[in-house]
N, C-alpha and C positions, 0 to 999 in steps of 0.2 A: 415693387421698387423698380424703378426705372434703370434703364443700361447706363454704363458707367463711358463708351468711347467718345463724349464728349468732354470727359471730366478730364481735366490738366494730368498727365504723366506723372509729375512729381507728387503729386496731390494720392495717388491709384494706390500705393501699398501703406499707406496711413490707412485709408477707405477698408481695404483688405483684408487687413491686420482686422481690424476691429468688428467686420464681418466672421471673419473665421472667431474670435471670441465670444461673441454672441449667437453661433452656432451650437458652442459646447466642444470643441476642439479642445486636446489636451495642450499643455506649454510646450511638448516636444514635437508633436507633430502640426503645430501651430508654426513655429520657430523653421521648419522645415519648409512649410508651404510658402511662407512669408521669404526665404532666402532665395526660394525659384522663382517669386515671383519677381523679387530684387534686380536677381540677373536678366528678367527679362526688360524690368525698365528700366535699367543702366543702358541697354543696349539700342534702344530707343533713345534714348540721350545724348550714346555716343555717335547716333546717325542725325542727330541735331533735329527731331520731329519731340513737337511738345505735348501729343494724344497718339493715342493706343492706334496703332497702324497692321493691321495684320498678315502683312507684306512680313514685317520683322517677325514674328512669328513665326513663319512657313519657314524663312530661311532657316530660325532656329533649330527648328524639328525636323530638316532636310539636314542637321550636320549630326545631332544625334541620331538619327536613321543611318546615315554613312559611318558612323562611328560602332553602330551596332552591327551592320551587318559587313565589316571589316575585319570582324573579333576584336575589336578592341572595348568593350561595353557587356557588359555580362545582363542578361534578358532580366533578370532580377531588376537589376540597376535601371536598363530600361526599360521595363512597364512602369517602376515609380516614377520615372522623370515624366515620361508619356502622361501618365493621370496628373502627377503635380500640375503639367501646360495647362493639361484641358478644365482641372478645377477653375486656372485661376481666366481661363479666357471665357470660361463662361459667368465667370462672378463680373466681367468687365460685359460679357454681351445680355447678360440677364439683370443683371441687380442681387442674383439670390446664389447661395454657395451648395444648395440643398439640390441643386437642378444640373446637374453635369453635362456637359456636354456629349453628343452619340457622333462628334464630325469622325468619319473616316481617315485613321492614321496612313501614313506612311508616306513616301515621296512627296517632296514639294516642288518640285520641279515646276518653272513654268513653260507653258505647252504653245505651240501655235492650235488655232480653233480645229482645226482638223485631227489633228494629233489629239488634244484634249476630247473632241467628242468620241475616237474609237476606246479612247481610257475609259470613258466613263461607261460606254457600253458594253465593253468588256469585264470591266470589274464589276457589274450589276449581275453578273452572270450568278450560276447557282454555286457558288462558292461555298464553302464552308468557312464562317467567323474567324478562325484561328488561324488561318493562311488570306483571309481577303487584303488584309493589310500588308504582306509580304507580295502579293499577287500585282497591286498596288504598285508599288513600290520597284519592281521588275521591270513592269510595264512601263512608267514613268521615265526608269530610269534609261532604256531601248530607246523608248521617242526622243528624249534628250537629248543622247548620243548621235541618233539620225540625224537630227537638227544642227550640230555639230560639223554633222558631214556634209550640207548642204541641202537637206529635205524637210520639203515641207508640209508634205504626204506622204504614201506608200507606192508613189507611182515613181518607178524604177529604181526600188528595194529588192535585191533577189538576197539568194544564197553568201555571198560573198561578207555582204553588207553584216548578215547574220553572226559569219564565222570573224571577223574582224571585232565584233563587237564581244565577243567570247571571248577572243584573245585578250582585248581590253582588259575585261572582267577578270580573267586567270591572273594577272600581274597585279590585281589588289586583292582579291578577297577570296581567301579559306575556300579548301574543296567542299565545306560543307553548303557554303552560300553560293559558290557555282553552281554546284546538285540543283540548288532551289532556284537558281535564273533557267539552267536549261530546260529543268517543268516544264515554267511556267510560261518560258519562252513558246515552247512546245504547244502550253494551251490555249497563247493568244494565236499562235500563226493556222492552228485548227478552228479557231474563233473568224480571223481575217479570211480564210480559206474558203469557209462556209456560209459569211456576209459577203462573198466574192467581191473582198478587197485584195487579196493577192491571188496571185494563179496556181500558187502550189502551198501547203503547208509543210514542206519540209521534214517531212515525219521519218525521214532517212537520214537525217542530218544532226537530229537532236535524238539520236538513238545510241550515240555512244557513252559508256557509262563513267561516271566519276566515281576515285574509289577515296571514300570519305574513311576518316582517321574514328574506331569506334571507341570508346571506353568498354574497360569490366570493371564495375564499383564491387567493390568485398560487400558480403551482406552483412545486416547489421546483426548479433549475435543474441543469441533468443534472451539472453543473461540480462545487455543492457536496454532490451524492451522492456524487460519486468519491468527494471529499474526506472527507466521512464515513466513507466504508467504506477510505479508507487508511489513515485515522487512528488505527483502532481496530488493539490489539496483541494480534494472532491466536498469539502466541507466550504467553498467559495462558490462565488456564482462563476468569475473567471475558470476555476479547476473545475467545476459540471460540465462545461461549454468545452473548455482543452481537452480532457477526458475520453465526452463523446466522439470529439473529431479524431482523437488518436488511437479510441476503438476501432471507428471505423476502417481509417489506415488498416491498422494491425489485422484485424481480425475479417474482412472482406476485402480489403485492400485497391478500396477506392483510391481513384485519383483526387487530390489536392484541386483540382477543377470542378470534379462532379460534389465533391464535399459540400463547396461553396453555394452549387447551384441546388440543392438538394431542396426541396420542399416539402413542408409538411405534410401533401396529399398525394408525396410518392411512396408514403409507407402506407402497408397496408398491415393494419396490427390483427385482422380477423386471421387472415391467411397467414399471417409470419413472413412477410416479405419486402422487398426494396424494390421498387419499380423504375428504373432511369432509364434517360438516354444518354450515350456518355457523348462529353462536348468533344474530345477529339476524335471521338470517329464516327457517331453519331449513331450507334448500333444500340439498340433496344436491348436490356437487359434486367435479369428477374435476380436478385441475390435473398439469399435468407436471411430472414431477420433475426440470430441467432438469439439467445437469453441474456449473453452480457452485451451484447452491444444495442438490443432492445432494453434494456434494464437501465443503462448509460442514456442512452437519449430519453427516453420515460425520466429520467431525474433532472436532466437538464429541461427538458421543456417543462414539464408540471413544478418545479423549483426555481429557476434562475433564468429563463428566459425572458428578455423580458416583453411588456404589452405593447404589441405594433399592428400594423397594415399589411407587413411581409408578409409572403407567403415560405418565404427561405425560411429554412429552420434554423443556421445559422449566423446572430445579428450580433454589432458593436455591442463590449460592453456597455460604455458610455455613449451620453447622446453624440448626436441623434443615431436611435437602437436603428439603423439600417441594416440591408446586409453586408454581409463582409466582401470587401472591392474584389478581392481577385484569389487566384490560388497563391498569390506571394504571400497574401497576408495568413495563408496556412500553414506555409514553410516558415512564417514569420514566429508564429506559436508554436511550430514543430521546434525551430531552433533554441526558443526562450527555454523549451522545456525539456532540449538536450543539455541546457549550459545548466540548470537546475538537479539536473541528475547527475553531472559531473562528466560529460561525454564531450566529445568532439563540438563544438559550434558551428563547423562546414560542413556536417550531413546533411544530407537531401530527404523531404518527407517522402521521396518516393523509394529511401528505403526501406520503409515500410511493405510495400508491397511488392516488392523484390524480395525482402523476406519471407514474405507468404507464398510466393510462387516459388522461391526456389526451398520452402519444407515442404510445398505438395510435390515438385517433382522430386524430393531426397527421400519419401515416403512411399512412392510407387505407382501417385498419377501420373497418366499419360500426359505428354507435354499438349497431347490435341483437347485433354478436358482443362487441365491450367487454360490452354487459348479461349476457351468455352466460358468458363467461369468469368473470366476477364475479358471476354470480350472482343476480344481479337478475332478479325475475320482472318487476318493472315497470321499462321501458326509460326512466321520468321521475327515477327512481333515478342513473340513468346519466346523464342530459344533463345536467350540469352538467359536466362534464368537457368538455365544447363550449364551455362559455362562454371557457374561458383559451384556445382554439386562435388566437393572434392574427392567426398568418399568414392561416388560411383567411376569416377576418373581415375582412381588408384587402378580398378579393375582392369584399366584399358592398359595401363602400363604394360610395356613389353620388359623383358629379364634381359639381365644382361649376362649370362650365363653362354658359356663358349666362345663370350666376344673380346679378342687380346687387344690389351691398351696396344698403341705405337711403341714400337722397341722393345717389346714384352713377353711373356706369355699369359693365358690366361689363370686367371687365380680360383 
């Protein structure tokens, strides 16, 4: 099927619509695709261009990127809007809805040719997936800014230029997303340092720390895990599939990422084992394949999986049986099957494994074999699962015995 960027604008989400139904998309998340795609060519319309321009695009995804990393957009919200663009700009660049696009998110900024080729040499670096787009995004955003100031290069960008631009940065955006500019800052100017495009990488200057705001989530209580996991109706091919993934959780206390990516030739059913790598940190790890959670995926895949190409063990009920887009869509079936049990709607499936770390450490593992188990090379990772141990926290309690209120004596 041929590209759609010559096909008239107004003509594009008729085309669309009737692509994603002939896909096998359901009415609701058909209805969903089709509304993004909407706003995108209304916006095209309101810039009086009568075919698909990918200028307007970029600006698009440059104001929900600023909107996400401002805190005003919750990452949920923004990874679906992200895939919604990229479905519908590949059904306009391909013809086919089955072929998604792999373009690298995040800043849209446009660059002078110098400024854009240290981006793109920079961000080809050895990144890790989960930060390239943020990494991206950083970078984009620095050059920009320089540009702003009257550069067109790096050729007399010092120190100053840097701290100015920080400033900037502190007056819109969250200590969390400052954390992540100074990184990153940090890793292009050791990148420019070492392609001897600056003279110094500054590595004294992006050493000062931000002190980021942390949450403590309450764990979720062993009661309404049951509860969850009875609730769900293992007599469906949807309840085999929800089942397996909320074993996992529960009972190994996989991430909602490595769930997704999990494939059938990571289990090893001779030995009894799970063989991953996990996506955000990229540490090789061996878990047991214990009875009920080997038992749970044994039923789902020889039962209700259904016949495909994937190698994920994980796939759409409905066509097309791909695999599942992201860890949203596991939080997505964590949440269905919180509101089915009768619990909260706004949990996180990664209470699940906050509850399993924080009953190994209430039980009398050490916090360094919790990090072990899970994965963590840094054991700071892991201590937060300390903080909900209430019980062993009572012990710390000091008495208040021989200490007199104000005005008083002691009782």
């Amino acid at each position: 099927m041929p590209p759609r960027e010559t096909m008239p604008i107004e003509h594009l989400l008729e085309s669309y619509e009737a692509a994603l139904v002939q896909t096998g998309y359901s009415i609701t998340t058909k209805l969903l695709l089709v509304k993004r795609a909407e706003l995108m060519i209304r916006r095209h319309l309101n810039a009086g261009l009568a075919y698909f321009d990918q200028t307007i695009i970029n600006r698009y995804m440059g104001e929900i990127d600023d909107k996400y990393f401002k805190g005003n957009m919750q990452k949920k919200h923004y990874e679906r809007t992200k895939r919604e663009i990229d479905r519908f700009v590949s059904y306009v660049c391909t013809g086919r809805i089955d072929s998604l696009s792999s373009t690298l998110r995040g800043a849209r900024q446009e660059l002078t040719p110098k400024f854009e080729q240290i981006a793109k040499e920079f961000v080809a670096g050895d990144f890790h997936p989960n930060t390239r787009c943020d990494i991206r995004w950083v970078t984009h955003k620095y050059f920009n800014w320089l540009e702003g100031q009257g550069f067109i290069d790096m050729a007399g960008v010092g120190a100053v230029h840097i701290q100015k631009f920080l400033l900037a940065c502190s007056e819109q955006y969250p200590p969390s997303t400052i954390h992540n500019i100074r990184l990153y800052l940090k890793k292009l100017y050791v990148f420019l340092y070492t392609t001897e495009q600056a003279d110094d990488d500054y590595s004294a200057l992006f050493s000062f720390a931000v002190n980021r705001e942390k949450k403590v989530f309450p764990v979720l209580p062993k009661s309404d895990i049951a509860k969850l996991l009875d609730t769900i109706d293992r007599s469906k091919t949807k309840g085999k599939r929800n089942y397996a993934i909320m074993m996992l959780g529960t009972v190994l206390g996989l991430r909602a990422c490595d769930i997704v990516a999990l494939k059938l030739t990571d289990i090893d059913w001779l030995r009894g084992e799970i063989h991953i790598v996990q996506s955000k940190t990229t540490n090789p790890v061996i878990l047991p394949l214990t009875q009920d959670v080997g038992e749970a995926l044994k039923d789902y895949i020889l039962n209700a999986r259904p016949s495909a190409v994937n190698n994920e063990i994980f796939l759409r009920i409905k066509a097309p049986h791909t695999k599942l887009a992201s860890a949203v869509t596991v939080g997505d079936i964590y949440r269905d099957c919180c509101v089915a049990a009768g619990l909260p709607a706004n949990k996180r499936f990664h209470n699940l494994r906050r509850a399993l770390g924080t009953s190994m450490v209430t039980n009398g593992v050490s916090v360094y074999d919790v990090a072990q188990v899970f994965g963590d090379k840094n054991v700071n990772s892991t201590k937060p699962y300390l903080v909900t141990d209430a019980e062993h926290l009572k012990m710390c309690a000091l008495s208040f015995e021989g200490i007199a209120p104000a005005g008083g004596e002691a009782q």
